[in-house]
C-alpha positions as CSV (number, residue, x, y, z in Angstrom):
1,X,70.1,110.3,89.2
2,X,72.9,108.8,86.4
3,X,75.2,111.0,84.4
4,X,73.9,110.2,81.2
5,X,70.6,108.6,80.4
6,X,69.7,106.5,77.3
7,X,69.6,108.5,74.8
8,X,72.6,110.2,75.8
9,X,74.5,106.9,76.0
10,X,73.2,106.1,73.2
11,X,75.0,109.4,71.1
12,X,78.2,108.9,73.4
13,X,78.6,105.4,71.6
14,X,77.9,106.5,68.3
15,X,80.8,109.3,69.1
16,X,82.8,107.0,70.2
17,X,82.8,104.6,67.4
18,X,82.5,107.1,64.5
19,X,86.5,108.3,66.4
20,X,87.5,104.8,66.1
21,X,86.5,104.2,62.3
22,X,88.5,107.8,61.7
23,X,91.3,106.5,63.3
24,X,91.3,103.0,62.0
25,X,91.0,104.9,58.9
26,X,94.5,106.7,58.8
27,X,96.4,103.4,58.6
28,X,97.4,104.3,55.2
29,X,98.3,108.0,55.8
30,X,101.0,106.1,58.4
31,X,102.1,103.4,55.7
32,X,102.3,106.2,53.6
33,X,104.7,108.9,55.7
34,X,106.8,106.6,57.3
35,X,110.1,105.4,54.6
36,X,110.5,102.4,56.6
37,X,110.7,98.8,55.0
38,X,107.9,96.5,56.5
39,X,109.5,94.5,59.0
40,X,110.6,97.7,60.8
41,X,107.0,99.9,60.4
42,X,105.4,96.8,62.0
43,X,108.1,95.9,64.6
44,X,107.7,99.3,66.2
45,X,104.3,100.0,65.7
46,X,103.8,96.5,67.3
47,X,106.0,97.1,70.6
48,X,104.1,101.0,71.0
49,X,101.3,99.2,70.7
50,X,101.9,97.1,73.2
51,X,103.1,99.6,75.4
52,X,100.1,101.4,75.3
53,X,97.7,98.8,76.1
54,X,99.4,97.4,78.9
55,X,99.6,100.8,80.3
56,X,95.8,101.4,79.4
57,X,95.5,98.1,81.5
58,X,97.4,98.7,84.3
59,X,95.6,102.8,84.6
60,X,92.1,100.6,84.6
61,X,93.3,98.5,87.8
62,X,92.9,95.0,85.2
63,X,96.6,94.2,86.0
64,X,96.0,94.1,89.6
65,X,93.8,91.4,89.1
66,X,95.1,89.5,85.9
67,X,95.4,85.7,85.1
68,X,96.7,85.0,82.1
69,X,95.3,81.3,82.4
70,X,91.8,82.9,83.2
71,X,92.1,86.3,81.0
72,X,93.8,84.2,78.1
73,X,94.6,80.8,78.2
74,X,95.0,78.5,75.3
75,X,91.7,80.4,73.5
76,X,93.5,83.3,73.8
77,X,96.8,82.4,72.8
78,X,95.4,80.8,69.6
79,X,93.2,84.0,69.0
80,X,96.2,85.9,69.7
81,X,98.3,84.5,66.9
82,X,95.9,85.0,63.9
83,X,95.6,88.4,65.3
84,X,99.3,88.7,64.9
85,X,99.3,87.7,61.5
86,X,96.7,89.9,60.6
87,X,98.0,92.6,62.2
88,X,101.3,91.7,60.3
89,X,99.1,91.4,56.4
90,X,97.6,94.5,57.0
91,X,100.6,96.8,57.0
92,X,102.7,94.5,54.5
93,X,99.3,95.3,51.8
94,X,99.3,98.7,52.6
95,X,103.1,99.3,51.1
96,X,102.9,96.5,48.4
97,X,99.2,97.9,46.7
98,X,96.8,100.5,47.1
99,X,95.1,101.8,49.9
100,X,91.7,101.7,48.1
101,X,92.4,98.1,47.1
102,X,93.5,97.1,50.4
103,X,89.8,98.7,52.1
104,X,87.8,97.0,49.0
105,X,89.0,93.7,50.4
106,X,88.5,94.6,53.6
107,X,84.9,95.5,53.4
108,X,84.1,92.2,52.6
109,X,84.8,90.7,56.5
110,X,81.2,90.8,57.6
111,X,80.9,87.8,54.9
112,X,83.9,85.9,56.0
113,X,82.6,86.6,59.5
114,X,79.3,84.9,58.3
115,X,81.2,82.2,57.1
116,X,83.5,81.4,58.9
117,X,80.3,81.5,61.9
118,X,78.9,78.9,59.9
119,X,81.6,76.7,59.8
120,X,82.8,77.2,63.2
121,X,79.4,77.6,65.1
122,X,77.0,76.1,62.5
123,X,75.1,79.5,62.3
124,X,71.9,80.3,59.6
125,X,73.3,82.4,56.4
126,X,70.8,83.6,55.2
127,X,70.0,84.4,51.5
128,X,70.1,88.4,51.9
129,X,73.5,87.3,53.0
130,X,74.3,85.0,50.2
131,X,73.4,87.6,47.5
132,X,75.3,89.8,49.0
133,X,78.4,88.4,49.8
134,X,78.2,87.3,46.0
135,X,77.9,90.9,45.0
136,X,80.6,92.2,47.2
137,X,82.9,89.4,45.3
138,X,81.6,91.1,42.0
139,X,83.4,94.1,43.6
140,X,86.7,92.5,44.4
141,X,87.1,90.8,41.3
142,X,86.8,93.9,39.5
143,X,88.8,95.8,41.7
144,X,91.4,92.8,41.0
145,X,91.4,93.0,37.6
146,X,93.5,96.5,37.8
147,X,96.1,94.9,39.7
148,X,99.3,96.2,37.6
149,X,102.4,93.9,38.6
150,X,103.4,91.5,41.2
151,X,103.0,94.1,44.0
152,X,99.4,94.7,43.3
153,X,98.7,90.7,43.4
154,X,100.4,90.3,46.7
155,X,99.3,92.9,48.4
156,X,95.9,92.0,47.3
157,X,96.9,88.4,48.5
158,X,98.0,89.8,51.7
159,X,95.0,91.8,52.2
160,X,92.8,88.9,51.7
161,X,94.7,87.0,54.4
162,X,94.1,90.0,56.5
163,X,90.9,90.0,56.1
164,X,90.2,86.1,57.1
165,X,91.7,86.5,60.0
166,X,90.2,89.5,61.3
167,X,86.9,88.1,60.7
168,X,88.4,85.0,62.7
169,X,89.4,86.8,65.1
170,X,85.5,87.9,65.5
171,X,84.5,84.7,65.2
172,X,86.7,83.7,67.9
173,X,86.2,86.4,70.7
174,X,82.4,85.6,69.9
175,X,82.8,81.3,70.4
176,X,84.9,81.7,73.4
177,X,83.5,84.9,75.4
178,X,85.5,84.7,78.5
179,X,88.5,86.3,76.8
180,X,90.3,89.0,77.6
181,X,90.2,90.5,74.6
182,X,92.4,93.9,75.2
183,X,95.0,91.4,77.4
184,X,94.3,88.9,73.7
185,X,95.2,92.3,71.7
186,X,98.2,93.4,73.7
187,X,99.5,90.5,73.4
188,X,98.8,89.7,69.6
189,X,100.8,92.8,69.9
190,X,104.0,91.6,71.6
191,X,103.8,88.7,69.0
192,X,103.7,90.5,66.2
193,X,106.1,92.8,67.4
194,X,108.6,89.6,68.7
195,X,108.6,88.2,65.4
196,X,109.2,91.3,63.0
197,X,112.2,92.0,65.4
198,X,113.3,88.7,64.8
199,X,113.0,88.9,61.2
200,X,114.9,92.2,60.9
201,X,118.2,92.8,59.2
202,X,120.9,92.6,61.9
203,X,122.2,96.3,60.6
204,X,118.8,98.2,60.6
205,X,119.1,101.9,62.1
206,X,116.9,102.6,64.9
207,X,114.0,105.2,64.1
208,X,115.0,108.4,64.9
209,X,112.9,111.0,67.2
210,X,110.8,112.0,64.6
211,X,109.5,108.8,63.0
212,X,109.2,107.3,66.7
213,X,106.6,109.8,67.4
214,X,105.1,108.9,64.5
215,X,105.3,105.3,65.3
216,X,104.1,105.8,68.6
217,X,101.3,108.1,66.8
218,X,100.4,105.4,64.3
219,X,100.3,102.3,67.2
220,X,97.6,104.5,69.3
221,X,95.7,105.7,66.6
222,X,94.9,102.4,64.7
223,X,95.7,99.4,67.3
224,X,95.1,100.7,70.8
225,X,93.1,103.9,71.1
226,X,90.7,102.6,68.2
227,X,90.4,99.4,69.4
228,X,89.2,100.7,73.2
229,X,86.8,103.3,71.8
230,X,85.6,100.5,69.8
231,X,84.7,98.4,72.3
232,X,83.7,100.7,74.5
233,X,80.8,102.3,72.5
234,X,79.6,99.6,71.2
235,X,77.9,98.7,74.7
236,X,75.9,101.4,74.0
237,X,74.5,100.7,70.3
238,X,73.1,98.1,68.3
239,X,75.9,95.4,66.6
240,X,74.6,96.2,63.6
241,X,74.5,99.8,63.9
242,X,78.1,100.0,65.1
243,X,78.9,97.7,62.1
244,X,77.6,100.4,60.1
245,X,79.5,103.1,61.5
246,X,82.8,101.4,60.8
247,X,82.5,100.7,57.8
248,X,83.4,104.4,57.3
249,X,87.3,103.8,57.6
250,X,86.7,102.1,54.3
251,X,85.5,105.6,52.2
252,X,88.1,107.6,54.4
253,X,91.2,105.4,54.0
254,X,91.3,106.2,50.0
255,X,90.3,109.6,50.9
256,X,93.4,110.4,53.4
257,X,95.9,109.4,51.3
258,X,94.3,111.1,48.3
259,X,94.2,114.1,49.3
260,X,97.6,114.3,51.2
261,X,100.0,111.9,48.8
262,X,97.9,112.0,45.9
263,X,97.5,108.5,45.5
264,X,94.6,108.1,43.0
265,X,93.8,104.6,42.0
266,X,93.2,102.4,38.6
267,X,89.4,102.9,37.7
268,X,88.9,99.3,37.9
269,X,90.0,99.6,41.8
270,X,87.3,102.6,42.2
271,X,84.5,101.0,40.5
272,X,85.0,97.3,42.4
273,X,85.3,99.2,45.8
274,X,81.9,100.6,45.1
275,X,80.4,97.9,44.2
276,X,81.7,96.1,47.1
277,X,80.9,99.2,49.4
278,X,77.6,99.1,48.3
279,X,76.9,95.6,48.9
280,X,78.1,95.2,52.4
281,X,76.3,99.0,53.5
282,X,73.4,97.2,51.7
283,X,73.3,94.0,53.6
284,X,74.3,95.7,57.0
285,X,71.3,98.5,56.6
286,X,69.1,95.1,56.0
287,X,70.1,93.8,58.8
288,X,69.9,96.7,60.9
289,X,66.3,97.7,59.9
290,X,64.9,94.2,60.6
291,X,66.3,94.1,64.0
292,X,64.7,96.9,64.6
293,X,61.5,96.5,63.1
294,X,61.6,93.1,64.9
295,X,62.2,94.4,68.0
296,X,58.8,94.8,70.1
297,X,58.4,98.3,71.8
298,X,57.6,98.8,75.5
């Protein structure tokens, strides 16, 4: 008899991506706590992140059996890189502009997913897409139009770099399935990591005990823990339901550092994330419910 049937399965996946959106979620909190400069927050976080996969890896017996030629390769390596940078815009938005500006962007990836699938792989986009994707950029604009100085502009610059290449990133694993994609993430890791050391001031203190634990803290929460859960409940729900899930970190990111630092943005920046939020829950429920209502019953 197996340990868990369907439905069961079925609730342990939703579990276990509803604790990867939360974590993914307190990115900010990190950016927020930690009085490092950039190069530094994203050096560390990078190597513990690193750390912890490979020793994830090595507790799951993959390491016994790894090939980087046949868990990575070239595919990997290239996939690797614009996960790097990502991983790199994501942090360096987070201390230039606001949190909730930062997730407004970010919401939109499903459509540069779409997109970038059509380019790449010559998929359909459909017109539900289309309407929607130009709603969610109704959103952004507005969100934007608050931005206050230089900072805000870059960050929101950053943050749409980001974006791109997490939705490459998607686009990638899904073109080239062979991957290894928590070998591919560890060592996007090492890369980013490598090249923020690199890029450090010669004279840069080391982090002392406490913000290494919170390093350490922040690297598990939103790079390696998140990232496992992630993958691992999603073999038990729809792509589309687990796409709906995550969008979650986008509400809670705002909310974390609201209530703990206070940070309250421009009301240009609340109403374009809504309207962008909106949009993508829209098009994602769509999606969901005809999948569903497509999908013949036994």
């Amino acid at each position: 008899m197996p340990l868990f049937n369907t439905a069961s399965r079925h609730a342990l996946g939703l579990t276990m991506v509803f604790l990867s959106a939360i974590m993914w979620s307190s990115a900010g909190l990190f950016v927020r706590m930690l009085d490092m400069n950039t190069w530094a927050m994203v050096a560390w976080r990078s190597l513990f992140a690193f750390l912890s996969l490979t020793l994830l890896l090595a507790c799951g017996g993959y390491l016994r059996r790894f090939s980087f030629r046949h868990d990575v390769g070239l595919k990997g390596l290239i996939t690797a890189v614009v996960m790097a940078n990502s991983m790199f815009c994501y942090v360096a938005a987070l201390k230039l502009t606001s949190v909730a500006g930062v997730m407004t962007i970010y919401a939109t990836i499903p459509f540069f997913a779409i997109g970038l699938g059509w380019l790449i792989q010559r998929k359909e986009i459909t017109k539900r897409a289309l309407i929607s994707a130009g709603a969610s950029l109704v959103g952004v604009i507005v969100m934007a139009a608050s931005a206050s100085g230089t900072g805000d502009m870059a960050g929101n610059a950053l943050a749409l770099t980001m974006t791109a290449g997490f939705a490459a990133s998607i686009v990638m694993s899904g073109t080239w399935p062979d991957m290894n994609l928590p070998a591919v993430t560890a060592l996007a890791c090492a890369l980013c990591g490598a090249f923020c050391f690199a890029m450090m001031p010669r004279n840069l203190p080391v982090p002392d005990l406490h913000d290494t634990l919170w390093l350490f803290t922040f690297a598990l929460a939103t790079q390696s823990m998140s990232y496992l859960l992630f993958m691992a409940g999603s073999r038990y729900v729809d792509p589309a339901e687990a796409s709906l899930i995550a969008q979650t970190d986008i509400v809670l990111g705002p909310l974390w550092v609201w209530i703990f630092f206070s940070e309250l943005p421009p009301s240009n920046t609340l109403l374009g994330g809504a309207i962008t939020f909106i949009a993508v829950m829209a098009f994602l429920a769509s999606e969901y419910y005809l999948k569903t209502t497509s999908t013949p019953k036994n």
